[in-house]
C-alpha positions in Angstrom: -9.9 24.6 7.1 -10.0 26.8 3.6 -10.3 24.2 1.7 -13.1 22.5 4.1 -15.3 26.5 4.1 -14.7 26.7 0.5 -16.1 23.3 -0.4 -19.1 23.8 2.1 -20.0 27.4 0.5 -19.8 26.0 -2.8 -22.4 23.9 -1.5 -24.3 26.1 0.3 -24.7 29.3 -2.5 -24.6 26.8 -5.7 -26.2 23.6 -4.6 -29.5 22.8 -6.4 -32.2 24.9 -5.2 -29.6 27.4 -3.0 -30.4 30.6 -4.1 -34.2 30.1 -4.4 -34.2 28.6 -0.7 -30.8 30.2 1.0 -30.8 27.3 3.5 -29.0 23.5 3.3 -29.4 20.7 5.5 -26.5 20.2 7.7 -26.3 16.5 7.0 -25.0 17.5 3.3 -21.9 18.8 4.9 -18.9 16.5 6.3 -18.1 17.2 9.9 -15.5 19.0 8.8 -17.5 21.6 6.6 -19.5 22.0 9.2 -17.2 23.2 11.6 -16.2 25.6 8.7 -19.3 27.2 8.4 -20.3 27.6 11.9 -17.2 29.1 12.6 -17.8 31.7 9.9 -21.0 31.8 10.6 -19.7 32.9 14.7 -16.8 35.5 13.1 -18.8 37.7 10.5 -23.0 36.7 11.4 -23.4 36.1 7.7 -25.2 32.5 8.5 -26.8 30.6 11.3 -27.6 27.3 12.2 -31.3 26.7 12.5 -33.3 23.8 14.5 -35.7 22.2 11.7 -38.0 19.5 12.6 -35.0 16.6 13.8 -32.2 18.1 12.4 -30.5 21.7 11.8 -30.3 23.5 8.6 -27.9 26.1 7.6 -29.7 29.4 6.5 -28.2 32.5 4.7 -28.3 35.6 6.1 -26.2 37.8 4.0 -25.2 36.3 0.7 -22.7 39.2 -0.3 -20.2 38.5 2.7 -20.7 34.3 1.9 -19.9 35.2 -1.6 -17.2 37.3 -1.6 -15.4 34.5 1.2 -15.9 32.2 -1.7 -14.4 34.2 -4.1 -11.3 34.7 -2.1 -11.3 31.3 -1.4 -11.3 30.3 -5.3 -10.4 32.7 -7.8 -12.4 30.8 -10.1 -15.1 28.9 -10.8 -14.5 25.2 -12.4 -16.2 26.2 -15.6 -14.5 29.2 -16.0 -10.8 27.1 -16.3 -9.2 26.2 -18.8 -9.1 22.4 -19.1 -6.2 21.8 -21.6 -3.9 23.5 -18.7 -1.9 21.1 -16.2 -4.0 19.9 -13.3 -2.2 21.9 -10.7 -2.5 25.5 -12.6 -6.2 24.3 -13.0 -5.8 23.6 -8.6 -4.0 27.2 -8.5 -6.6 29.1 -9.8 -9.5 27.2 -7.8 -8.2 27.2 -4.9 -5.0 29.3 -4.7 -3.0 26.1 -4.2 -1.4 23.6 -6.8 -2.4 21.2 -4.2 -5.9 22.2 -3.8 -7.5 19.0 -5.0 -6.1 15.6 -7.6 -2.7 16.8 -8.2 -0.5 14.3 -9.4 1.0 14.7 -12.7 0.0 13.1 -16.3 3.7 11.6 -16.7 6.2 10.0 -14.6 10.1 10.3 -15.8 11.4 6.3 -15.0 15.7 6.9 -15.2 17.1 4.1 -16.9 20.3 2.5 -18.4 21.2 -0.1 -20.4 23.1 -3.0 -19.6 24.2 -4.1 -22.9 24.5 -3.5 -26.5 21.7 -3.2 -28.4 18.4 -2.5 -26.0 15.8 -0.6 -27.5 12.4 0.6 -26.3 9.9 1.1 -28.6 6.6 3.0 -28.2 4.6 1.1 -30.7 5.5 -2.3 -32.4 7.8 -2.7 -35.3 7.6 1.6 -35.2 11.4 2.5 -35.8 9.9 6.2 -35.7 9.1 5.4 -32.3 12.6 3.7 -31.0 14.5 5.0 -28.4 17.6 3.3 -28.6 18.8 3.2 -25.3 22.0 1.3 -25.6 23.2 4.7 -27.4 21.6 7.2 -25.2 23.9 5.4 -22.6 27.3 5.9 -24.0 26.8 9.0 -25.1 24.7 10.9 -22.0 25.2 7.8 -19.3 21.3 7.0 -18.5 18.4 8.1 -20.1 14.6 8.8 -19.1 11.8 7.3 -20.1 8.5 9.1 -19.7 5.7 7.2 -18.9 2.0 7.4 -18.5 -0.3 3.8 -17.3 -1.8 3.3 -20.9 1.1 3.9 -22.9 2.5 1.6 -25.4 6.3 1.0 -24.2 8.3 -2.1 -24.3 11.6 -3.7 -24.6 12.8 -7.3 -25.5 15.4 -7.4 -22.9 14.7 -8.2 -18.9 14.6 -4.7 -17.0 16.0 -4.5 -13.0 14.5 -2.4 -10.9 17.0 -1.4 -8.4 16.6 0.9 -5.1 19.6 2.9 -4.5 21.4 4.8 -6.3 24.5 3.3 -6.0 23.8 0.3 -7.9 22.3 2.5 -10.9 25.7 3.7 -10.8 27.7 0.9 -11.2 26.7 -1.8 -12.8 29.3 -4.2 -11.8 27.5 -6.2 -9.1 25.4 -7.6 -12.1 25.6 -11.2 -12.8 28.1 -12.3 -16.2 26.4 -11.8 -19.3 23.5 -10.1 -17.7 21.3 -7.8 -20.6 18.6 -5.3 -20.7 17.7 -2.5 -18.9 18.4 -1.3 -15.7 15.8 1.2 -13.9 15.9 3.4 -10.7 13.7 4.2 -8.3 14.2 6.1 -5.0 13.0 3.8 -1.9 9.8 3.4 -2.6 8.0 1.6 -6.0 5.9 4.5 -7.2 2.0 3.9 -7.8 2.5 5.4 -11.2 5.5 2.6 -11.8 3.5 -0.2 -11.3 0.3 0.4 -12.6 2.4 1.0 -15.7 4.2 -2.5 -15.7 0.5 -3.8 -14.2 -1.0 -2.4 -18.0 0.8 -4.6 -20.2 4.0 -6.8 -20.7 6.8 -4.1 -20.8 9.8 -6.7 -21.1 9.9 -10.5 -21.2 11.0 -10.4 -17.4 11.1 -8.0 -14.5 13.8 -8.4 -12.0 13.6 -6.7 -8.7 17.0 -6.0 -6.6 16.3 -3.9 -3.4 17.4 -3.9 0.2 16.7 -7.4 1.9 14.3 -5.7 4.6 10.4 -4.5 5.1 10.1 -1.9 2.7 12.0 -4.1 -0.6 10.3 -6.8 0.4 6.7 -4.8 0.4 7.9 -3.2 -3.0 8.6 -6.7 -4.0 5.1 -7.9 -3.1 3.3 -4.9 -4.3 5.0 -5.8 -8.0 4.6 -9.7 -7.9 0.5 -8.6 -7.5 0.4 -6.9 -10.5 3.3 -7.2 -12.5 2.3 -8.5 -16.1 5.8 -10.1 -16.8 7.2 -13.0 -15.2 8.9 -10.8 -11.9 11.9 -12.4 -10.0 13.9 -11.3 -6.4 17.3 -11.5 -7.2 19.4 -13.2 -4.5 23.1 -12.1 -4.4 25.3 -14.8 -4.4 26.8 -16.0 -0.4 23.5 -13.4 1.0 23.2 -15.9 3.8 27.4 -15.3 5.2 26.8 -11.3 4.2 23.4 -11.1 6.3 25.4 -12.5 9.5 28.4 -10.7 9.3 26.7 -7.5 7.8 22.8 -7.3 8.6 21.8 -4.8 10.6 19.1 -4.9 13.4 18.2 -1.1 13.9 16.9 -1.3 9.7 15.6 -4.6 10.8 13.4 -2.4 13.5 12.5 0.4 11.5 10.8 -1.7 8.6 9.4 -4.7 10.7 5.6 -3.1 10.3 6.7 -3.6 6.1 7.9 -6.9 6.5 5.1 -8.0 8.7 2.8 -6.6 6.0 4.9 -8.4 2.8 5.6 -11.4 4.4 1.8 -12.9 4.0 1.4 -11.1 0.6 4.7 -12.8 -0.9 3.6 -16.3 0.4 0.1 -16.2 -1.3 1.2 -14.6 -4.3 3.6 -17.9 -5.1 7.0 -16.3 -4.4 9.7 -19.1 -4.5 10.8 -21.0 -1.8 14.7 -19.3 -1.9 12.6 -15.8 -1.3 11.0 -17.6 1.5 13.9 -18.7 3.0 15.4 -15.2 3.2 12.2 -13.6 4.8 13.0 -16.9 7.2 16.8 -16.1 7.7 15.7 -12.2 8.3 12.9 -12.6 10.8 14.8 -15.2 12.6 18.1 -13.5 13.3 16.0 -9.9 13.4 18.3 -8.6 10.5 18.1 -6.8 7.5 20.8 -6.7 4.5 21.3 -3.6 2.6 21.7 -4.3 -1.0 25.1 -2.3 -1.7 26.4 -5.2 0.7 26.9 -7.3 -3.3 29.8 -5.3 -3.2 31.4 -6.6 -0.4 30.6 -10.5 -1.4 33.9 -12.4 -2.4 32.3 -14.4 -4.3 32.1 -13.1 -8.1 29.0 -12.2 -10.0 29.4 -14.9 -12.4 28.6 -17.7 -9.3 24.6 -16.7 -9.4 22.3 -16.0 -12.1 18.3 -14.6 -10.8 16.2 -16.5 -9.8 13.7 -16.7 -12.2 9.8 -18.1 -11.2 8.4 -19.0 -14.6 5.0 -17.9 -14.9 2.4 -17.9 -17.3 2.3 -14.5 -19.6 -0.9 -12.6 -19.0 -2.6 -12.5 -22.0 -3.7 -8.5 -23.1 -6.4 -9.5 -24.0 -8.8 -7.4 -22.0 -6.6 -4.3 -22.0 -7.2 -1.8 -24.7 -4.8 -1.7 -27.5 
């Protein structure tokens, strides 16, 4: 409601022509404003609501109290902030809250490891001053961060995995013989900020995607194969099919259907191949979902099943900025 009264008085006492008139037509105000104002308006008689030809019009009648509710409401005024300071000091000191209006942050720290020797990101091309060799970062501190903003200029020469859990950023030895690159974490659910930075340009000459075989990975997997500027591949675990029926699990199943239902159509039109298919087949059908730290539990070695890999066509960068 604070954030609704302080929004509508900002209107009301600095909207053009406010002070010289001291009224505003209630249709500039959302439904919720209103309700704001009139309930203020009830609690301390400093406004009314006036009948004006076919509508109603909100009319000042003491401009000290509506100001100094203002004032408490937001400490300070937009142009008074400084704007080199974070977003969310710039929220707390308009609206008392860090949350008060946009308040995500400028960076997002993406924790990654590297599979193999010699991985290396590098922030421009051929910049060695701009190298982050990750390969080392691992031995030495086991997983480093890379901290990443949509328009940056980061990329590797080796596939990255994006895995789910934790468990397999952990160990690494559910990956398939010979496998190189990078491995990269993320907690459930694909962050916006994560994919509108692998939507900017090609980070990697592939993007491999390992998460739990049920609504939500399969979602995350079709939010990335829309927008994804590398080729992007599902990994299968080898024997999936013997693992689903002796280890899927119908209450996960349950609780991500609505994802899956969702996915399902978006994976299909987006040319996902037919083995991905034949899972989202296999785990409607038998009303099962697979959690991924099930690779553990396969008899069969890594070695027996490399990704899947769709080719597709590179986007060109064309019509991104450099």
């Amino acid at each position: 409601m604070s954030r609704s009264l302080a929004a509508a008085l900002v209107k009301l006492l600095e909207g053009e022509g406010a002070a010289q008139s001291q009224t505003c037509s209630a249709s500039a105000f959302t439904a919720a404003q209103r309700l704001a104002l009139e309930d203020l308006g009830r609690r301390t008689g400093a406004l009314r609501v006036r009948l004006e030809g076919r509508g109603s019009v909100y009319q000042v009648v003491n401009l000290e109290i509506l100001t100094s509710h203002l004032q408490n409401l937001r400490p300070q005024h937009a142009d008074e902030v400084d704007p080199t300071i974070p977003k969310r000091a710039a929220n707390i000191a308009q609206s008392r809250s860090s949350k008060g209006r946009a308040h995500g942050h400028d960076l997002h720290y993406l924790l990654v490891k590297s599979i193999s020797e010699g991985v290396v990101w590098r922030n421009q091309p051929d910049d060695v001053d701009h190298a982050f060799d990750l390969a080392k970062v691992t031995k030495t501190a086991g997983a480093g961060v890379l901290a990443i903003r949509e328009d940056d200029r980061w990329f590797s020469d080796e596939p990255v995995w994006l895995v789910e859990n934790q468990a397999l950023f952990d160990r690494m030895d559910w990956l398939p013989h010979g496998s190189r690159g990078t491995v990269a974490y993320y907690a459930g659910q694909l962050p916006g900020r994560v994919l509108n930075w692998l939507a900017y340009r090609l980070r990697a000459p592939q993007v491999i995607i390992f998460p739990d075989y049920d609504g939500v990975g399969l979602l995350n997997y079709a939010r990335l194969l829309e927008v994804c500027r590398s080729p992007c591949t599902f990994w299968l675990m080898p024997g999936w099919q013997s693992l689903l029926k002796k280890y899927g699990n119908h209450l996960v199943w349950k609780n991500t259907q609505s994802d899956f239902q969702s996915a399902y159509p978006r994976i299909k039109a987006a040319g996902a191949p037919e083995a991905v298919l034949e899972l989202c087949s296999e785990l409607s059908r038998q009303g099962l979902a697979l959690e991924h730290e099930s690779v553990w539990l396969n008899v069969a070695p890594p070695v027996a099943q490399q990704p899947h890999i769709r080719e597709v066509p590179v986007k060109s960068e064309s019509s991104k900025p450099a």
